[in-house]
C-alpha positions in Angstrom: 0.0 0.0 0.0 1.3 3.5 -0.9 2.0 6.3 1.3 -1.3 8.1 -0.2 -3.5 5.4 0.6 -1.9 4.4 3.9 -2.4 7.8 5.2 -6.5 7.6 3.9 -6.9 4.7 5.7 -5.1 5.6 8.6 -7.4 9.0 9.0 -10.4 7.4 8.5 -9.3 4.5 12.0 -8.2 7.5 13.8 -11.6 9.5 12.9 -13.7 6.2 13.8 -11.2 5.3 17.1 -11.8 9.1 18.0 -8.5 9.8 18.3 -8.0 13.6 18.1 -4.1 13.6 18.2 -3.9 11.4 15.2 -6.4 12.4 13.2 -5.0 16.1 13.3 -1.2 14.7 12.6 -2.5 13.0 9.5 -4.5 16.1 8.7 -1.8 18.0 8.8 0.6 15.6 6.7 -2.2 15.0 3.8 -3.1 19.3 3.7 1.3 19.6 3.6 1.5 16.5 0.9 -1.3 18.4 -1.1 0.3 21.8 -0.6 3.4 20.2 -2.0 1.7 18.9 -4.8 0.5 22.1 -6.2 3.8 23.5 -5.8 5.0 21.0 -7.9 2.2 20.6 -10.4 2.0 16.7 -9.7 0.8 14.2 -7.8 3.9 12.9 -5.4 5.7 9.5 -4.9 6.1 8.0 -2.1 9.8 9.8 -2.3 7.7 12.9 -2.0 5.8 12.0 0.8 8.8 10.7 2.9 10.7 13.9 2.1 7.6 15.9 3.3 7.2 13.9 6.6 11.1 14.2 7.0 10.8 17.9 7.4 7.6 17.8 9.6 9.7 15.5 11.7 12.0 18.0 11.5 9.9 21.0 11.8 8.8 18.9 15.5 12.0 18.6 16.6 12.7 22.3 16.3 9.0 23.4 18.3 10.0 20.7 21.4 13.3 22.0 21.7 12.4 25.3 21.8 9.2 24.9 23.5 11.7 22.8 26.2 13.5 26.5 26.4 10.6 28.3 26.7 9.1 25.8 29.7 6.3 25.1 28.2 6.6 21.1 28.4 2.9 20.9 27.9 3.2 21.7 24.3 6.8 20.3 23.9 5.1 16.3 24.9 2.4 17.7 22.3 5.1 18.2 19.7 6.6 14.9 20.8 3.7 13.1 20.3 2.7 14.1 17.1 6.2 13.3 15.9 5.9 9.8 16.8 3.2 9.7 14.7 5.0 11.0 11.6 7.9 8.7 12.4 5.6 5.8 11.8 5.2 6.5 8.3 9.0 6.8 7.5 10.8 3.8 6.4 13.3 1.8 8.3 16.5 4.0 8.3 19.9 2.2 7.2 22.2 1.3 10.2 25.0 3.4 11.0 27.7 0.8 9.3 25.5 0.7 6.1 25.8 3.8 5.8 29.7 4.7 6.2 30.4 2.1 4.4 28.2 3.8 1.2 29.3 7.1 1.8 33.5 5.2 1.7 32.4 3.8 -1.7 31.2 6.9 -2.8 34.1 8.8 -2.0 35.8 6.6 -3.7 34.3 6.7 -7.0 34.2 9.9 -7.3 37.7 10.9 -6.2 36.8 12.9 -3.2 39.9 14.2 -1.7 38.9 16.8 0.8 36.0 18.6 2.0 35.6 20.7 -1.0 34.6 18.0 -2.8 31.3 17.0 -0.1 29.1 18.5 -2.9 30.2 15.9 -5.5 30.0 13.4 -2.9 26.8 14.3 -1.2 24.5 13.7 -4.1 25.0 10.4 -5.1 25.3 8.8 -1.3 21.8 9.9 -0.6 20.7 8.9 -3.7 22.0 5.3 -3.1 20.9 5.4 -0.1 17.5 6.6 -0.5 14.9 8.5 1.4 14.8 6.6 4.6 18.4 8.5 5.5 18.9 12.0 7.4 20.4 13.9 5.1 21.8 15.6 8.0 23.4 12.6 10.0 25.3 12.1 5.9 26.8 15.7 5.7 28.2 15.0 9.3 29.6 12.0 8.1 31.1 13.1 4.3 32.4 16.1 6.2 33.8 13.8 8.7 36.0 11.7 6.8 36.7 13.9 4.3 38.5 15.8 6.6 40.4 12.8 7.9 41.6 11.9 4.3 43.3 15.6 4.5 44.9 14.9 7.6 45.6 11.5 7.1 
């Protein structure tokens, strides 16, 4: 089952379970999915979707950490909530060794010899390793051992 449908479905339990906190998260994931849609002038993939829920993860992250500073924990387990929700849609991510070792082959291929190159680099490795990765978590890593390949 796709994304689209999964999320349809998924609505219509939490509307007939009355769940409120649900049924507003997937609300607000199908109204950003569609508002993504007509930015783009298609219907999107389930690439699409992921990278949609990847920033509303994202975008919940940010609001509990500063709703955490602000002390308003009320709304920061609200946040947190919510984002569990989202996370249930994204795929597995790739373990930690998968993904070195992907980004190593990838530096490799393309010659990368220093952290000018992370561009050249950075491109391929997420495409290889698809839309379940944080793109973040791969800069930190490309940057990492690029670097070392200058010092070492």
């Amino acid at each position: 089952m796709n994304l689209h449908a999964r999320l349809e479905a998924d609505m219509k339990a939490a509307l007939r379970n009355r769940d409120k906190l649900r049924l507003e998260t997937i609300r607000g994931v199908r109204a950003a999915v569609r508002n993504r849609e007509i930015e783009a002038g298609e219907p999107l993939d389930d690439t699409g979707v992921v990278r949609v829920l990847r920033s509303l993860v994202k975008q919940r992250a940010d609001s509990i950490e500063q709703y955490r500073a602000g002390g308003r924990e009320d709304l920061a387990e609200k946040e947190s909530l919510e984002r569990g929700v989202l996370e249930g849609y994204l795929p597995a991510a790739p373990d930690a060794g998968d993904v070195e070792r992907v980004v190593r082959e990838v530096i490799a291929e393309v010659g990368a010899e220093s952290p000018r190159d992370m561009g050249r680099v950075m491109k391929p490795a997420l495409e290889r390793l698809g839309g379940a990765v944080d793109g973040k978590q791969v800069s930190e890593l490309v940057r990492r051992l690029l670097a070392a390949a200058v010092e070492g």
